[in-house]
N, C-alpha and C positions, 0 to 999 in steps of 0.2 A: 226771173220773177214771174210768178201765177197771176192773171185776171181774175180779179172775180167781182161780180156784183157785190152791193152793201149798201148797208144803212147810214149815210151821215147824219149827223147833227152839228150843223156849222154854227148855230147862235142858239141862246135858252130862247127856249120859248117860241119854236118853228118847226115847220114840219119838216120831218127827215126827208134827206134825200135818197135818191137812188140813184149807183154809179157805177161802174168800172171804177175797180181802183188797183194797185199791185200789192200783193204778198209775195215777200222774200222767203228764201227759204228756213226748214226750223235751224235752231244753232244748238249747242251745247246742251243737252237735257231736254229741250223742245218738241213737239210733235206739231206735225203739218196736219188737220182736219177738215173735210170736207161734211158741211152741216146736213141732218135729214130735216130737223125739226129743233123750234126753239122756244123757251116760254118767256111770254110776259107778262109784267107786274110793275107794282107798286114803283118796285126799282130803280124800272128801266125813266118812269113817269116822276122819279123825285129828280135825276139827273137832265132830264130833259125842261124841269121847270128851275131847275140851278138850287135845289135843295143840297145836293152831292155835288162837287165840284170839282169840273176835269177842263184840262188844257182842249183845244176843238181846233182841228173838226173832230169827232169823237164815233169809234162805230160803237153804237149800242148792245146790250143784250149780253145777261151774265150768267144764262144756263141753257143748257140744248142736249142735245144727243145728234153724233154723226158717225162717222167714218175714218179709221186713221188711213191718211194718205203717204203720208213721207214720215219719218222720224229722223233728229239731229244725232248726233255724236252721245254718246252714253247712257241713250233711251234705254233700258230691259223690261218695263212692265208692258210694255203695247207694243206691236209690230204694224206693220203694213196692212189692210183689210179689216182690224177689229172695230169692230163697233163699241162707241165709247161712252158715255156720261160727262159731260162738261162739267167742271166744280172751279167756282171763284175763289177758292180756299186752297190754295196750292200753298207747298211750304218747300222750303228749303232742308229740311233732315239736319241739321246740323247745327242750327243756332241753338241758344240757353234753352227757348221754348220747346220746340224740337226733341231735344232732349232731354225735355222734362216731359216729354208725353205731353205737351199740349199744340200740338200743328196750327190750329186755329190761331192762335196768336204770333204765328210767325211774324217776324218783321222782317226780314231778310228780302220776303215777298212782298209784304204788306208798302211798305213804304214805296216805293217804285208801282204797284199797282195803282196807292192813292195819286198818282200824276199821270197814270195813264200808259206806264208802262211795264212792259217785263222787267223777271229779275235782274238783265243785266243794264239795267237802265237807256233801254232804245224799244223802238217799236219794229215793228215788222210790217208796217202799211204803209204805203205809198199813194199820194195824189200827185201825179207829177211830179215837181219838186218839192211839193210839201207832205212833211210828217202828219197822217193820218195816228188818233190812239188809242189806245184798247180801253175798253169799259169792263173794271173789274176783274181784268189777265183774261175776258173770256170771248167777249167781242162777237156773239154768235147769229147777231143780226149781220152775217156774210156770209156770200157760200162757201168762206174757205176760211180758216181763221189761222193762229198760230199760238197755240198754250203751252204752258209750262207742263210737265210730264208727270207731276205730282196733284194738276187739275183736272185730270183726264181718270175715267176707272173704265176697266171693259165688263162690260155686260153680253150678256146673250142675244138673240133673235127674237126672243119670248115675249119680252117688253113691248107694248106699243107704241110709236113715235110718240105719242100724245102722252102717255105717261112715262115714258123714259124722259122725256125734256123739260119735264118740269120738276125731277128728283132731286136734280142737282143743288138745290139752293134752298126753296120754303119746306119742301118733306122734311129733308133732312136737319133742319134748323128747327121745325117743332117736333120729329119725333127725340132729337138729339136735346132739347131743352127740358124733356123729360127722362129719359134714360140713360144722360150724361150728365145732365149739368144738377138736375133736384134730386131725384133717384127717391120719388116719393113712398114713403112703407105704405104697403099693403092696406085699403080701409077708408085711406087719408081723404079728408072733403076737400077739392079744387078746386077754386074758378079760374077760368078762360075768359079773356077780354077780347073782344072780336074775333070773329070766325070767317078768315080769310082761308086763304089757303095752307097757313101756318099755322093760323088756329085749329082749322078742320084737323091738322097734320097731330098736332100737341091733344086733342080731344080720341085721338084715335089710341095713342101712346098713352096716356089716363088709363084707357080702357085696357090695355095691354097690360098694364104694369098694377094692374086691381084697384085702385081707388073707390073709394065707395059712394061716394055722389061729385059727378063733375056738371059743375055749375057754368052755363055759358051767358057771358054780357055781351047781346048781340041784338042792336034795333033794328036789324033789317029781317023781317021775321019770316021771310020767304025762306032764307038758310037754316030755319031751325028744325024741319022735318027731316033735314039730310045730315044734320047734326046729333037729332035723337038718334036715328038710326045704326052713326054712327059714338054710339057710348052718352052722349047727355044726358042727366036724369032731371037738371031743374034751367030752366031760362030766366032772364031778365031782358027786358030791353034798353032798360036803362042801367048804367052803373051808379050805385050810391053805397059806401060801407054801410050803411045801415041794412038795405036789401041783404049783405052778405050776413052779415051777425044776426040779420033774425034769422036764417036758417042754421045755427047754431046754436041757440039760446041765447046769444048775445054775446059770445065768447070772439069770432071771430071766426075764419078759413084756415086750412091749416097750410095753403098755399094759395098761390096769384100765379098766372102766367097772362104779364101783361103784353103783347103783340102792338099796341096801338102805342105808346110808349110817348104819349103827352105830360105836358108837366101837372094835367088834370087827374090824368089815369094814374101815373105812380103815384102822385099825393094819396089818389083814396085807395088804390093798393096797397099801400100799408097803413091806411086808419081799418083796412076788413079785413086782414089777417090776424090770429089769436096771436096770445104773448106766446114768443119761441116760433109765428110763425112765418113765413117766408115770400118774400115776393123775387119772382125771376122774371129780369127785366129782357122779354129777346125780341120787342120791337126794336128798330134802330131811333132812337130820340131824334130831334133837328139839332144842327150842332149848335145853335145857338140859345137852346133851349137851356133854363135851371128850373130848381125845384128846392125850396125851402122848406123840412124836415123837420118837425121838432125834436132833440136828440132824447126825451123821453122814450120815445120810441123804440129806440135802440138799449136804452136801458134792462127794457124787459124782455131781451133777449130777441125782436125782429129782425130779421134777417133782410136785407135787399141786396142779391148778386146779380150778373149780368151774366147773360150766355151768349157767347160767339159763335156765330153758324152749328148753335145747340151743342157748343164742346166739342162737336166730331172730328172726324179723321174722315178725309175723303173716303180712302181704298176701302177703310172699314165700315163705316157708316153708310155709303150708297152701297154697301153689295148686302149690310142688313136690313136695308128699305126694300130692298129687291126680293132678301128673303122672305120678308114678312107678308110682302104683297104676292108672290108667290101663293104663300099657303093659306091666303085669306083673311089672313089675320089683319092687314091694312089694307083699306078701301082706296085705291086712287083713279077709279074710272068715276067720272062724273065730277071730278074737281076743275076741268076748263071747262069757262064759258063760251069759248065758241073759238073756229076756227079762221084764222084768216091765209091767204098765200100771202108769201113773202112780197110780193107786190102791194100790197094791201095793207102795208106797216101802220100806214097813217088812218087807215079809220080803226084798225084793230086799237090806236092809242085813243082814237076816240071813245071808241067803246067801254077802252078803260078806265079813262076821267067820264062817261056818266055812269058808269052800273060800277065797276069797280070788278076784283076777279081776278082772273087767271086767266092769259090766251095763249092758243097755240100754234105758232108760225108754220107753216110748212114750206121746204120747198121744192117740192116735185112737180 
């Protein structure tokens, strides 16, 4: 069994700790990873306030980039030394999903992750005698972790820690919410409802895929100069359908990508979308949230779908955020707000419940 420092979270609502604790080694399909870097979010901050709920003590943190260390029994995409891309969206190949071409929905994975564990229903963390468990298969608030080999993708040297560790998860879930899951024609008027990192992500993908006015609901008005830049042609700071359908004639958007995913924002997400047109739901709602609908709506042909980690496919979706930002096409430097060292967990979550953002761990 490995040592390695880590992040616990033994109760909602306290501040992680930091420990020794043991990694066993990987098993069947597994890879053993040693972290460079890791990003935080919204995420890591709704399971820490018990919005998400996991069995505890729990190591945080559900995207990063590191290092393959060890691999288990019938690894063949990563070996020993590659440097990899963390992804909470690991799948099984094989289930109905799987084989329908949709990975993101795997449940094979999915269900055993929602308790905090691997696919095969155990963890790989040790506190003494007690079961330590993974946060979302990824657990990358440690210096060592142990994932599934279908959460792992290898990238280059090229990547900077700082933007490799944050690919895994909000890039890929708003560039993928537009290039998977809407696949909006050419022209098309958008809005975007908060510009997080998921939205900056989905605003960039707008711009990619030609749309002709991407409209961002965003009240924090310091983000919208690095929002224009990146593709925005109209702002609001407030959301109201009404805002959206005047800049239509009153017809309505011809899409919504609601990020913020309240029972407030879907409601008026589809009173500003035209007849036929579409709202894509890829914030995560609270589970105990609803939302009362009038079925009018749907009469005239509205659309509301959901996107899961924006449709993707790990292997394939992180190596074309990679290519994109490669050749300029996608902006990801200047999306964290600040750095903290892995020591530093607990004010980096401060920083996150007051300004809000994207951090990024280091641990060198």
């Amino acid at each position: 069994m490995r040592k390695s420092r880590a992040c616990l979270l033994e109760a909602k609502d306290t501040p992680l700790i930091i420990k020794e604790i043991g990694v066993c080694e990987p098993k069947e399909k597994e890879v053993l990873v040693r972290l460079n870097g890791a990003g935080l979010c919204r995420s890591d901050l709704n399971a820490i306030e018990g919005h998400t709920r996991y069995d505890m003590p729990l190591v945080l943190g559900h995207e990063g980039v590191g290092t393959v260390v060890e691999t288990g029994p019938g690894v063949t995409s990563v070996k020993s030394g590659d440097r990899v891309i963390l992804s909470w969206a690991a799948y099984c190949g094989e289930c109905l999903f799987c084989k329908k071409g949709e990975p993101q929905l795997c449940h094979t994975v999915a269900w055993p992750r929602g308790k905090g564990l691997l696919p095969d229903w155990t963890t790989r963390f040790r506190d003494g005698d007690r079961d330590v468990y993974h946060f979302n298969g990824v657990s990358s608030f440690s210096e060592y972790t142990v994932v599934y080999e279908t959460g792992c993708v290898k990238i280059d040297e090229s990547i900077p820690d700082e933007v490799a560790a944050i690919i895994g998860c909000s890039v890929v879930t708003g560039v993928g919410a537009v290039l998977n899951t809407a696949r909006p024609a050419e022209g098309s008027t958008c809005l975007v409802v908060g510009a997080g990192s998921v939205g900056m992500s989905l605003v960039q993908a707008l711009r990619i895929a030609r749309a002709g006015r991407i409209v961002l609901c965003e009240p924090d008005t310091e983000k919208w100069e690095l929002a224009e830049n990146n593709g925005v042609t109209d702002f609001f700071d407030e959301f109201t359908p009404e805002h959206a359908r005047g800049l239509t004639e009153g017809l309505g958007v011809d899409y919504v990508f609601d990020t913020v995913a309240t029972e407030k924002t879907i409601t008026d997400s589809i009173a500003a979308i035209r007849r036929g047109g579409t709202v894509v739901l890829v914030g995560t709602p609270h589970p105990l949230s609803t939302v009362t609908l009038p079925p009018i709506e749907f009469h005239v042909e509205k659309k509301l779908i959901g996107s899961l980690y924006g449709s993707s496919h790990p292997g394939k979706d992180i190596t074309r955020v990679i290519n994109l930002y490669k050749t300029g096409e996608l902006n990801l430097d200047g999306f964290v707000n600040g750095t903290f060292h892995f020591n530093e967990i607990n004010s980096a979550i401060e920083a996150l419940k007051i300004y809000g953002g994207k951090y990024h761990l280091t641990f060198g």
